[in-house]
C-alpha positions in Angstrom: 31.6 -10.7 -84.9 33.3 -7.4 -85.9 31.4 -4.1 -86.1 32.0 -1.8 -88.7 33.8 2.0 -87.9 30.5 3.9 -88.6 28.2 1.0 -86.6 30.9 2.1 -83.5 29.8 5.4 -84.3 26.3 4.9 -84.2 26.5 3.3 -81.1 28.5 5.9 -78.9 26.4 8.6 -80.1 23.3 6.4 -79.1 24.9 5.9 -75.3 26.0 9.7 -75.1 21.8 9.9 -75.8 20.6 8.0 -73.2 23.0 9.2 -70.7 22.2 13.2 -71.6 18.4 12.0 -71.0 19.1 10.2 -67.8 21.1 13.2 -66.7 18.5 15.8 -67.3 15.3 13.7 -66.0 17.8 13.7 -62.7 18.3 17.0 -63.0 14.8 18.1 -63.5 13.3 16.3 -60.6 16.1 17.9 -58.1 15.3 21.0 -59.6 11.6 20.4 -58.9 12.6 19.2 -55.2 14.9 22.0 -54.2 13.6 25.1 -56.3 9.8 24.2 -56.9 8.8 22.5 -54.1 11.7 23.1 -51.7 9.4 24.7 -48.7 7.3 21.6 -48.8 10.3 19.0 -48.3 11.8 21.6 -45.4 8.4 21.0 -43.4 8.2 17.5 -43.8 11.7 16.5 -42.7 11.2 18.7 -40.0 8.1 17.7 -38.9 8.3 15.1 -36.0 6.5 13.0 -33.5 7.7 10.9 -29.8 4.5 9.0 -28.0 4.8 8.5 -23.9 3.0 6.6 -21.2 0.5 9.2 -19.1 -0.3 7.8 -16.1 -3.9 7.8 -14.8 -4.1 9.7 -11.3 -5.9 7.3 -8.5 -9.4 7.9 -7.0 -10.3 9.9 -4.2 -11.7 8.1 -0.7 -14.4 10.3 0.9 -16.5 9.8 3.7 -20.3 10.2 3.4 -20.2 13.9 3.9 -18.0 14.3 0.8 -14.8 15.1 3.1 -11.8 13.8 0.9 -9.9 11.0 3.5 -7.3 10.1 1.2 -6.2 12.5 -2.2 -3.3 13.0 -4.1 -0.4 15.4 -4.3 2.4 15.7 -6.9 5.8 14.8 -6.8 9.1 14.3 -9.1 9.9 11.1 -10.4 13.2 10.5 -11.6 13.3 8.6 -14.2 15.8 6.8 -17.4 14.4 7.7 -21.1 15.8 4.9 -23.1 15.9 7.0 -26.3 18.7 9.3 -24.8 20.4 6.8 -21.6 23.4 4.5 -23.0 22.7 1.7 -24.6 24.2 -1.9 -23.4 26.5 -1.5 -25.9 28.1 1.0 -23.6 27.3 -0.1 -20.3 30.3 1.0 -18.7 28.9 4.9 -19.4 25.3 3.4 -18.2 27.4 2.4 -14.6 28.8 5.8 -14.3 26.0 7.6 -14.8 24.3 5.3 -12.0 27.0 5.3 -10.0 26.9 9.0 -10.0 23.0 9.5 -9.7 23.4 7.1 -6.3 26.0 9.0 -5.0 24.4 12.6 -5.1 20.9 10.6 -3.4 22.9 9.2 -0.9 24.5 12.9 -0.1 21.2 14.4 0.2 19.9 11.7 2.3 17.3 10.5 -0.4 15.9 7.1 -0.9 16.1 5.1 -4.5 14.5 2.1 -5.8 16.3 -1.1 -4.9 14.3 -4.2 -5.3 17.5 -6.5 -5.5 16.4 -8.6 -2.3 20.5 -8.9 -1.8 22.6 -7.2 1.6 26.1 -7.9 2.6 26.5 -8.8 5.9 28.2 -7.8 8.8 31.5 -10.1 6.8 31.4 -8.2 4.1 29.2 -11.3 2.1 26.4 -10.9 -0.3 23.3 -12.6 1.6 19.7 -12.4 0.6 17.1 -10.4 2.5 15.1 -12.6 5.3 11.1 -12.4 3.9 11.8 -11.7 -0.2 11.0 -15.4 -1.3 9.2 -14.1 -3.9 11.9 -11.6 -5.4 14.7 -13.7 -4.6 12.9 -16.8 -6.8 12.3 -14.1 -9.7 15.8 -12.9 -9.5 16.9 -16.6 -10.2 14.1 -17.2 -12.8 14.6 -17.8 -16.4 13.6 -14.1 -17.5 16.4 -12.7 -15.1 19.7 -14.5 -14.5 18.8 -17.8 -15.5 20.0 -19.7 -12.5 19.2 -23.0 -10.1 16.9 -22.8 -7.6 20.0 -23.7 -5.2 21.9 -21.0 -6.7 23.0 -18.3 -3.2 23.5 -14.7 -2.9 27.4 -14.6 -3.4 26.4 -16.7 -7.0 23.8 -14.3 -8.0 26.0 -11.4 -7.3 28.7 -13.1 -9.7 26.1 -13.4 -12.8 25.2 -9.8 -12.2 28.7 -8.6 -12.1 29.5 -10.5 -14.9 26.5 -9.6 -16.8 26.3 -6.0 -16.1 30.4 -5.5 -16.2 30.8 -4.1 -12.8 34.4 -5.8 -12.0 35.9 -2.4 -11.5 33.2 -1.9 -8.4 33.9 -2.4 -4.8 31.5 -4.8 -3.5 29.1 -2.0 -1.9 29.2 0.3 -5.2 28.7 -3.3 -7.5 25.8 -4.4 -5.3 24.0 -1.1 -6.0 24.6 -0.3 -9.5 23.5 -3.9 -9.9 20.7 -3.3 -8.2 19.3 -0.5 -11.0 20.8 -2.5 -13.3 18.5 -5.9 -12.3 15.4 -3.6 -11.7 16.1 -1.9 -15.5 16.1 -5.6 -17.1 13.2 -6.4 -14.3 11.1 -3.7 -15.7 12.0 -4.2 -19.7 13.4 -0.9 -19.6 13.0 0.5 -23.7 12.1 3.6 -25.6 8.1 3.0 -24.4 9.1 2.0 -21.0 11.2 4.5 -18.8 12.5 3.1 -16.3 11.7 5.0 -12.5 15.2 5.0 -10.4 13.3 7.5 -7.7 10.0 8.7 -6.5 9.3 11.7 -4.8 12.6 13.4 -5.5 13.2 16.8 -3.3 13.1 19.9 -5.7 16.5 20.4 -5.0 17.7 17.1 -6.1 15.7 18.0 -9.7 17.4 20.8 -10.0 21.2 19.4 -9.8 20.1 16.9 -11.9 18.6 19.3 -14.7 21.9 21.6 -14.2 24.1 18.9 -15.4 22.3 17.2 -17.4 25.2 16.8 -19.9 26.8 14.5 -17.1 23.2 12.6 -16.5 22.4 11.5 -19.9 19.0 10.2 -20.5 18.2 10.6 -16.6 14.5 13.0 -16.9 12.2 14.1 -14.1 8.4 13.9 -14.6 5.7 14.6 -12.3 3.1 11.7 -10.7 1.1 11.8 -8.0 1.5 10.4 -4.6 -1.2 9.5 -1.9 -2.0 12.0 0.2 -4.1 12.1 3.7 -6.4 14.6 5.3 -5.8 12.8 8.4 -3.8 9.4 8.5 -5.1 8.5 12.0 -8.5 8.2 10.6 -10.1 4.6 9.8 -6.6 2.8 8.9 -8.0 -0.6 9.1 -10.9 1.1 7.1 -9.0 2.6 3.7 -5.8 0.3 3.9 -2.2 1.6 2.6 -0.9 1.4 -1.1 2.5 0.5 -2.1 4.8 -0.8 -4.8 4.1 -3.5 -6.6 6.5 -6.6 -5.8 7.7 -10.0 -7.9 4.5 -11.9 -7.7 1.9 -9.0 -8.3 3.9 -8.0 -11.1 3.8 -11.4 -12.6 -0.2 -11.4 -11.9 -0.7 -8.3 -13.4 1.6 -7.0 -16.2 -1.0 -8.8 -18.6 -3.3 -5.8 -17.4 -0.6 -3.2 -18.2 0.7 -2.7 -14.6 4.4 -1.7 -14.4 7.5 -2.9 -12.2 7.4 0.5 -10.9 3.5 0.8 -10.3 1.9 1.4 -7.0 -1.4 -0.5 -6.0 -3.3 -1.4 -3.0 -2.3 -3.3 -0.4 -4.7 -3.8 2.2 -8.3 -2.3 2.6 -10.6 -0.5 0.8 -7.3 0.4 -1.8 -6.9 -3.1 -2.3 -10.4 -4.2 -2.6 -11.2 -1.4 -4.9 -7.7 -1.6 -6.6 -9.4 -2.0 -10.2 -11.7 1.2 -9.5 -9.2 3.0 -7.6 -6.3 2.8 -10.6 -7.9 3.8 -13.3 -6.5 3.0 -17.3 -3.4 4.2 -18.5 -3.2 6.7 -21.6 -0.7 7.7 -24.6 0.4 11.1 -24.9 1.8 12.4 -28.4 3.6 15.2 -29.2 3.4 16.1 -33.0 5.6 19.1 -34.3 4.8 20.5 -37.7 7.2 21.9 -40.4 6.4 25.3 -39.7 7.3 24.2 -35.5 3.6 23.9 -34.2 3.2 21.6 -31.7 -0.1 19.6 -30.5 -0.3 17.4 -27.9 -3.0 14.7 -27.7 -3.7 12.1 -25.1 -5.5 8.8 -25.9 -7.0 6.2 -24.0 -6.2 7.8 -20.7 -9.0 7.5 -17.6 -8.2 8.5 -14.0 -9.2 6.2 -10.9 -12.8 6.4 -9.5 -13.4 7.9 -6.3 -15.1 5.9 -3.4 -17.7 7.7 -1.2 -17.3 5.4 2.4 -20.3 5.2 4.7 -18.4 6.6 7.2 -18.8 9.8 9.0 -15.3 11.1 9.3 -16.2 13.0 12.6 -17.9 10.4 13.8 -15.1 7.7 13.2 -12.7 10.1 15.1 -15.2 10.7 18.1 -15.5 6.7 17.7 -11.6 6.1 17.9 -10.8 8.4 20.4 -13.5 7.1 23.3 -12.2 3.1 22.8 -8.7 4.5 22.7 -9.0 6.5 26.3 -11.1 3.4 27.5 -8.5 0.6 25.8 -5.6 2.4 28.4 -7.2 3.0 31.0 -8.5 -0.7 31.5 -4.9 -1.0 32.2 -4.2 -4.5 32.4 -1.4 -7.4 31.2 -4.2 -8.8 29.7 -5.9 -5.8 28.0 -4.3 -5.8 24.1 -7.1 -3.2 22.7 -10.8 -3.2 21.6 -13.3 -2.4 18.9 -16.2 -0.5 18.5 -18.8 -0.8 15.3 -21.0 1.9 14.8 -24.0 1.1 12.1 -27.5 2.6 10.5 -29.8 -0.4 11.8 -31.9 0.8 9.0 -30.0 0.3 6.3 -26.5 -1.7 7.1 -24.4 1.2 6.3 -21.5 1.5 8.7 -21.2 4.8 10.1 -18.2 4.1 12.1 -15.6 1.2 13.0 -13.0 1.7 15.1 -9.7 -1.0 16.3 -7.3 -0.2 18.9 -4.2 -0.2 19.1 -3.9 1.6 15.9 -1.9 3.3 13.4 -1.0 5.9 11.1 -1.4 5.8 7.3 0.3 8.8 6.6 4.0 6.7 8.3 2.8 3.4 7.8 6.0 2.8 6.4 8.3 4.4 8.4 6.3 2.7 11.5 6.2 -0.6 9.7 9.4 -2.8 11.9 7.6 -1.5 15.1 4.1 -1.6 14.0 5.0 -5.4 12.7 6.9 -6.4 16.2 4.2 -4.9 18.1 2.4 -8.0 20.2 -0.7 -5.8 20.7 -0.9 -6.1 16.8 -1.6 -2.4 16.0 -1.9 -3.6 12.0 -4.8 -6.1 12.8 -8.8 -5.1 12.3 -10.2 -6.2 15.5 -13.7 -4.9 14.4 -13.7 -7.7 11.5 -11.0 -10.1 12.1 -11.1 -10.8 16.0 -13.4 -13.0 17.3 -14.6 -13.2 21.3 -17.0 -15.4 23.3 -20.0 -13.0 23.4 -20.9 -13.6 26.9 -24.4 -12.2 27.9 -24.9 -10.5 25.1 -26.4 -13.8 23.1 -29.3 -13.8 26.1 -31.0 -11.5 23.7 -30.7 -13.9 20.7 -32.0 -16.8 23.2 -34.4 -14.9 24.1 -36.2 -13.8 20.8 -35.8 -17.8 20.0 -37.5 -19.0 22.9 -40.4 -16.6 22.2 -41.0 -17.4 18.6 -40.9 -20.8 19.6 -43.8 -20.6 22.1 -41.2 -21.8 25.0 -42.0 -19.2 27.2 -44.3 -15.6 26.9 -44.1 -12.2 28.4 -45.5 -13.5 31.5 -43.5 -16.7 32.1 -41.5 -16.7 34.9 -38.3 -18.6 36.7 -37.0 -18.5 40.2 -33.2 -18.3 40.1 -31.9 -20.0 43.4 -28.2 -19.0 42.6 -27.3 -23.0 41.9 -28.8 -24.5 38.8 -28.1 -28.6 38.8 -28.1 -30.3 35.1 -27.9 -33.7 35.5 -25.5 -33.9 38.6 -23.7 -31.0 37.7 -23.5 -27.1 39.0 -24.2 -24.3 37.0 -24.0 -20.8 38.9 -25.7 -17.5 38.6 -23.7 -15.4 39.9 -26.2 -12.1 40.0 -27.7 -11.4 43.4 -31.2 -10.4 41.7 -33.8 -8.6 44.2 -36.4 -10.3 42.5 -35.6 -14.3 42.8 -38.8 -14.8 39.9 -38.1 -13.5 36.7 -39.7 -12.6 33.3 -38.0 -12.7 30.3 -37.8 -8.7 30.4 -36.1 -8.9 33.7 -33.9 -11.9 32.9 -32.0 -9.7 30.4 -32.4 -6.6 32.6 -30.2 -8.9 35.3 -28.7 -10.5 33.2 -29.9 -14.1 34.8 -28.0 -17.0 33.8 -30.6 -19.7 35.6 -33.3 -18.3 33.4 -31.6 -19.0 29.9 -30.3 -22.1 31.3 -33.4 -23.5 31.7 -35.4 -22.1 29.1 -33.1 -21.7 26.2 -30.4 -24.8 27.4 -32.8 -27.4 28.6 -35.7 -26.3 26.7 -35.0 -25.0 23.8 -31.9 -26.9 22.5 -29.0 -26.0 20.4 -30.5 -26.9 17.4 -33.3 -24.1 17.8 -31.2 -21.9 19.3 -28.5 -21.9 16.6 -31.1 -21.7 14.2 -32.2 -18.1 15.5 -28.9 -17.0 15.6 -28.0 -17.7 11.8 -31.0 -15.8 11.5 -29.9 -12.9 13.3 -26.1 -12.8 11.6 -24.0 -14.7 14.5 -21.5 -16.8 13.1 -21.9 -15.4 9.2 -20.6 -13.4 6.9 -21.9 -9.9 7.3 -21.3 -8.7 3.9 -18.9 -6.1 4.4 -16.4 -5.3 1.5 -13.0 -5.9 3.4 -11.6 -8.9 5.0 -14.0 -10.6 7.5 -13.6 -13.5 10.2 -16.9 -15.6 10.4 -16.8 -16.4 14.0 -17.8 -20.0 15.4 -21.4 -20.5 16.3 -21.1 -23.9 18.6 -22.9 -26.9 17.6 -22.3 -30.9 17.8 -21.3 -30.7 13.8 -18.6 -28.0 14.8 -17.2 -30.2 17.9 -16.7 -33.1 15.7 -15.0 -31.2 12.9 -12.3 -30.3 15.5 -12.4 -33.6 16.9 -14.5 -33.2 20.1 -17.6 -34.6 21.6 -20.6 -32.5 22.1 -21.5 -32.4 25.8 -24.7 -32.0 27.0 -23.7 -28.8 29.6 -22.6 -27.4 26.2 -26.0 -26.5 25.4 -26.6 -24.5 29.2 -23.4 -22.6 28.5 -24.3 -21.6 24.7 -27.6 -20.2 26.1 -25.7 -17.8 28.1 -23.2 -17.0 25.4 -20.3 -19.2 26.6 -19.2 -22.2 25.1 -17.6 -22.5 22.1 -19.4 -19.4 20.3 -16.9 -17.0 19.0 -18.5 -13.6 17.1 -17.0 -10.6 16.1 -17.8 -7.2 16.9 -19.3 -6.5 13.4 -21.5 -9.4 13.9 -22.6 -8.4 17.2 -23.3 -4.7 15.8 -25.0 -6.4 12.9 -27.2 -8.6 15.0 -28.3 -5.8 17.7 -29.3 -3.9 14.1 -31.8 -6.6 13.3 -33.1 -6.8 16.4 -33.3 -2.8 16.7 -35.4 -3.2 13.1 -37.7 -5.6 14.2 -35.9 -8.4 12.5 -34.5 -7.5 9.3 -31.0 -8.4 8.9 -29.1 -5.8 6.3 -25.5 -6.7 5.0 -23.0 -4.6 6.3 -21.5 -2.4 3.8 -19.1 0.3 4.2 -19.4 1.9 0.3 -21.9 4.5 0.2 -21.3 5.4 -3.7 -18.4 5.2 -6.3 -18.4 8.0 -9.1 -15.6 9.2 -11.5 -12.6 10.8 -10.6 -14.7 14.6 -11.7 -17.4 13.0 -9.7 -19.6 13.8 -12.6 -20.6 10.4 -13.2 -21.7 7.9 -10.5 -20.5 4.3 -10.7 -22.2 2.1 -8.3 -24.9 3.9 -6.0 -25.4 1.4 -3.3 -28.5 0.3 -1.9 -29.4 -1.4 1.4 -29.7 -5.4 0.6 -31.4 -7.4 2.9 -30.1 -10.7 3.4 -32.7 -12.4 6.0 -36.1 -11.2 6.6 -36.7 -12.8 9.9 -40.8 -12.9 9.7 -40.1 -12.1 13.9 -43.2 -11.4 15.8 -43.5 -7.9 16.7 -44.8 -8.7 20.1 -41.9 -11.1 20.6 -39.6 -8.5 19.4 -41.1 -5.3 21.3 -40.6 -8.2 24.6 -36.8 -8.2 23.9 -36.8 -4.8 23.3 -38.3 -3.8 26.4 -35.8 -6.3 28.5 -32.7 -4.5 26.9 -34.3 -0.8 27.7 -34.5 -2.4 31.3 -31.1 -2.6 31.0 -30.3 1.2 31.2 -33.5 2.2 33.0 -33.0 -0.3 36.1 -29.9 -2.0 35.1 -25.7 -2.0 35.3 -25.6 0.7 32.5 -27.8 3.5 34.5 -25.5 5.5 35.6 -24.0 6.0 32.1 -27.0 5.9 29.5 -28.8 7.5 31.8 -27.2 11.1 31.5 -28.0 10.9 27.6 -30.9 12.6 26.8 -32.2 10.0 23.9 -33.5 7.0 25.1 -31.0 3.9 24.4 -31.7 -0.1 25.1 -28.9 -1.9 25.2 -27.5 -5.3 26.7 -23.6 -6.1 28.3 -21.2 -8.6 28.3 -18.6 -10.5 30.0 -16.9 -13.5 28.8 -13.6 -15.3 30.7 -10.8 -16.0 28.4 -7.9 -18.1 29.3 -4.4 -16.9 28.3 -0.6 -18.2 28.9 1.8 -15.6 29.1 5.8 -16.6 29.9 4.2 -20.3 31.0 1.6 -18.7 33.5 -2.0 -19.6 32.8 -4.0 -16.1 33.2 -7.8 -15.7 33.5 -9.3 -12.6 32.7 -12.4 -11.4 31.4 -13.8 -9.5 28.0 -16.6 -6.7 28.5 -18.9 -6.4 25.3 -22.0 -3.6 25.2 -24.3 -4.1 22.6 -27.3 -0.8 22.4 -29.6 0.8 19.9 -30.8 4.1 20.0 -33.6 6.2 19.6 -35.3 2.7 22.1 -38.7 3.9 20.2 -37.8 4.6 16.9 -34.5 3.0 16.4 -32.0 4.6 14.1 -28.2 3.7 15.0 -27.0 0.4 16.8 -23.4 0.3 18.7 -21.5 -2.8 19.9 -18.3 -2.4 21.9 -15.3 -5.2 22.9 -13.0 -3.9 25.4 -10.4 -7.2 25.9 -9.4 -7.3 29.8 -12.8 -4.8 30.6 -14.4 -6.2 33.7 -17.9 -6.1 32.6 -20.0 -5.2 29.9 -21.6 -1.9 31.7 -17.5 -0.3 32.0 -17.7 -0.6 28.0 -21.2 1.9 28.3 -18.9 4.9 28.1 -17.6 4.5 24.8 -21.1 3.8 23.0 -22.5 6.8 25.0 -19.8 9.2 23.8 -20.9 8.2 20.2 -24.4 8.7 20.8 -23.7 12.1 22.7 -21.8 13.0 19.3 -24.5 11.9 16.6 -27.1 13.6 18.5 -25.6 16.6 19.5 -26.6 16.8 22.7 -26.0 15.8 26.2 -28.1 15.8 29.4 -27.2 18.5 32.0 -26.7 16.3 35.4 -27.9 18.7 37.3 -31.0 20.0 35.2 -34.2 18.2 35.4 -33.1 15.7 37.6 -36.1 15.4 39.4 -38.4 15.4 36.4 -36.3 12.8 34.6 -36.7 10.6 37.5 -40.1 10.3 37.7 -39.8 9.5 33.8 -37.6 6.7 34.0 -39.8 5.3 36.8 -42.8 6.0 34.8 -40.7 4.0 31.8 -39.7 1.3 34.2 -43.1 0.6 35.3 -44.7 0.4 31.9 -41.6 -2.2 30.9 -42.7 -4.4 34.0 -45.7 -4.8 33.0 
């Protein structure tokens, strides 16, 4: 088909048209953009926007008072920003720059984050750390290098040299830029995720850093917050350390946005309370405006609660320092430490709770290899975790059991004849009592095993007796909010769940507190509290309050709870009472209660312990005090455990130098003797009777 000349014509002209039209409409909107609404354009391609992590600062722990045990402090953090640090397209630069970093931290004597659980021996071989199961089966997991369960340290070195192109390395310089390298991929290291090579970075290590930062590309420094103690001496066992989070917490808990680089508790209250203490993460944005005004804006973000203790810092130091001085200078091979438990027998709070040996929280970590090889076990809570044979301090429990259960009165009485014969076999007394007939009141003032044998072994039974003693805490759970031992209370069902046969003697020796009965000192505090009370038993609880980080808001305000409400008879109770006054008005623990000018009733201890040390089989005895103070109007309860103390009453001087503390006064030796005398003997003659 053939067009004709002027059709041609018509045609070009028509194209020339349509391209003049397209060429102005083009021309009139770049006219519109550059001259009419230029400034507009300008602002909005100028205007930006970058979003990072904020991280919430952790709660306070206070004591009662509102004295700050554990705060916070800043620090620099030296981290990798992901939207400036090479890429793994260039991972030789990324080595360098690592390399580098590592070599100026080593110079100024400065610790970095290594989680690779890979050494190289004394050979020169790659070997993996002894105790880092858990990192060493992450490292070989599918997520990280992807390797057999069989796989060793030389073959997981190989896959991260090959992986992370560290050929050119020496074995030493490839093992540590490997190391970032793994803890990078380990973290998911990305433009939302920075990745943390150091913490707590000196200010003069920031500042070489930020002078060249040309040669340290992407490598920032922000500022956190770091732990920080008023005293770390003061209840360790009590508040616990914190401490970054390894493999298998990290697997647990990145679902609840926890990091590789995170710190969280480890033991203690900051481990129990983890989920208070942390607080929520927020998202700060930074928004810059054509015309350059910024505005910051953080979302989401919520700083850790604080925890209010029950403690009394003062107190707890008072508390620690008398067990410590007493601890030493019992002096023996067989004397690893003590406890001491300090409590509100009105309530259950826990005023004070002390374990020796002990430690420091503030160089926990730098202590750790000797804390950890220590055999006295420094790092163990004796107060909640140890358990002893209670000696004579269970008497009191035997006591109020035999009364409720009409067995014997006030006025019964025993003769004690040194022997006691149980069906062909000896059972001693070993007190040389003035009085061969005794009352219940001055069975527990000497401490007279004959009595309890008969009365709560023979007559009573274990059945009864064990009954009484649940009731009064011995052998359970207490309640309080860290890591507890619940102690053995003897019985047939317990012997034949470790494959022994109940005996009848068994019965005679529980009575006295011997046997197979194994409490610990918070249960023994716990179950001189009830008694104190008049027979309510309270849980034990060491958190007072927990409010928000301002402490604007309260959290939890605790109340007491009461977990057994004994239904006791006050008479019966008043009876057991008066027996444990006797105690410190006529009895071993005179001479040291006795300077104290508020009355105290208390009862001692002493249990033999068998131990082998280097193949020798060594006896030696555990001295327990349990008392309760104001004896008429009972506020405060102590229980001390001195391990290798010779009796109960040596242990007196540690529960007195409490009391002496939380009542501010002591007795002059020397003023009012006389008068104090004659009131002591007036006291001791209305117990009698």
């Amino acid at each position: 088909m053939r067009f004709s000349q002027e059709e041609k014509k018509g045609r070009f002209i028509t194209m020339i048209v349509i391209f003049c039209c397209i060429f102005l409409g083009f021309s009139l909107i770049l006219v519109k953009a550059q001259l009419i609404n230029g400034d507009e354009y300008i602002k909005s391609s100028s205007a930006s926007s970058s979003s990072s992590q904020v991280k919430a600062i952790r709660g306070q722990i206070l004591d009662r008072n509102g004295v700050v045990l554990v705060g916070n402090r800043q620090g620099n953090d030296v981290i990798f920003n992901a939207s400036e640090f090479p890429s793994t397209k260039n991972q030789e630069e990324r080595n360098k720059i690592i390399l580098s970093l590592i070599n100026l931290f080593e110079t100024n004597g400065i610790e970095w984050i290594n989680n690779l659980p890979i050494e190289i021996d004394s050979h020169g071989s790659y070997q993996f750390i002894e105790d880092r199961e858990s990192d060493i089966k992450n490292l070989k997991s599918r997520d990280m290098l992807h390797l057999n369960k069989y796989a060793t340290a030389n073959d997981c070195m190989a896959e991260i040299v090959k992986k992370y192109k560290l050929e050119k390395l020496s074995k030493q310089d490839a093992l540590k830029v490997g190391s970032v390298c793994y803890g990078m991929k380990a973290n998911s290291f990305n433009t939302a995720n920075p990745y943390t090579f150091a913490q707590d970075v000196s200010d003069e290590v920031v500042s070489v850093i930020k002078e060249n930062s040309a040669e340290y590309k992407g490598v920032d420094v922000q500022i956190s917050t770091y732990r920080e103690y008023t005293d770390g001496s003061i209840a360790p066992h009590i508040i616990g350390v914190t401490g970054v989070i390894n493999a298998e917490e990290y697997a647990e808990l990145k679902d609840k946005g926890y990091a590789m680089d995170d710190v969280l508790g480890k033991s203690g209250i900051e481990k129990i309370f983890e989920d208070n203490l942390k607080g929520t993460n927020g998202i700060k944005t930074v928004s810059t405006s054509g015309e350059g005004v910024q505005t910051t804006s953080v979302e989401g973000l919520k700083n850790g609660d604080n925890i209010v203790l029950t403690i009394d810092s003062k107190l707890q130091k008072v508390a620690q320092d008398s067990l410590a001085q007493k601890c030493r200078s019992v002096g023996t091979a067989n004397s690893g430490g003590g406890a001491v438990v300090v409590m509100n027998c009105r309530t259950g709070e826990v005023l004070a709770m002390a374990s020796y040996p002990t430690y420091d929280l503030s160089t926990y970590y730098d202590d750790y290899n000797d804390l950890a090889k220590n055999e006295e076990s420094p790092l163990f809570n004796r107060a909640t975790l140890s358990t002893y044979a209670p000696g004579s301090t269970a008497k009191v429990s035997t006591a109020i059991a035999c009364l409720e259960e009409g067995i014997i009165n006030p006025g019964t009485t025993k003769y004690c004849g040194h022997d006691y014969l149980y069906r062909g076999h000896r059972f001693v007394c070993q007190i040389n009592h003035e009085n061969r007939t005794l009352t219940v009141k001055t069975a527990l003032q000497d401490s007279c095993n004959s009595f309890f044998y008969y009365y709560g072994g023979e007559k009573l039974g274990i059945e009864k007796m064990n009954m009484y003693r649940e009731m009064l805490g011995l052998g359970q759970p207490t309640g309080i909010e860290i890591r507890e031992n619940t102690g053995v209370l003897d019985s047939p069902s317990f012997r034949t769940s470790i494959g022994q046969t109940w005996m009848p003697g068994f019965s005679l020796q529980s009575a006295i507190g011997q046997a197979g009965n194994l409490f610990t000192p918070l249960q023994l505090c716990n179950y001189v509290a009830t008694v104190a009370n008049g027979g309510t038993r309270y849980e034990a609880h060491l958190i007072k309050s927990i409010t928000d980080y301002n402490n604007t808001t309260t959290v939890l305000d605790k109340k007491p709870k009461v977990v057994v409400e004994t239904g006791f008879s006050q008479k019966n109770v008043d009876t057991v009472k008066a027996g444990m006054r006797l105690v410190v008005t006529n009895g071993s623990c005179k001479s040291n209660f006795g300077k104290l000018d508020i009355p105290v009733a208390c009862k001692t201890g002493t249990s033999q312990v068998e131990k082998v040390i280097r193949g020798y089989r060594s006896v030696y005895t555990n001295g327990f005090n349990i008392s309760f103070a104001p004896y008429d109007n009972p506020e405060i309860c102590v229980a001390v455990a001195i391990e290798g103390a010779t009796s109960g009453g040596s242990c007196a001087p540690v529960a007195c130098d409490i009391y002496n503390y939380y009542y501010h006064n002591l007795v002059d030796n020397d003023k009012n003797d006389s008068e104090k005398q004659n009131n002591d003997k007036d006291i001791e003659s209305s117990l009698l009777r």
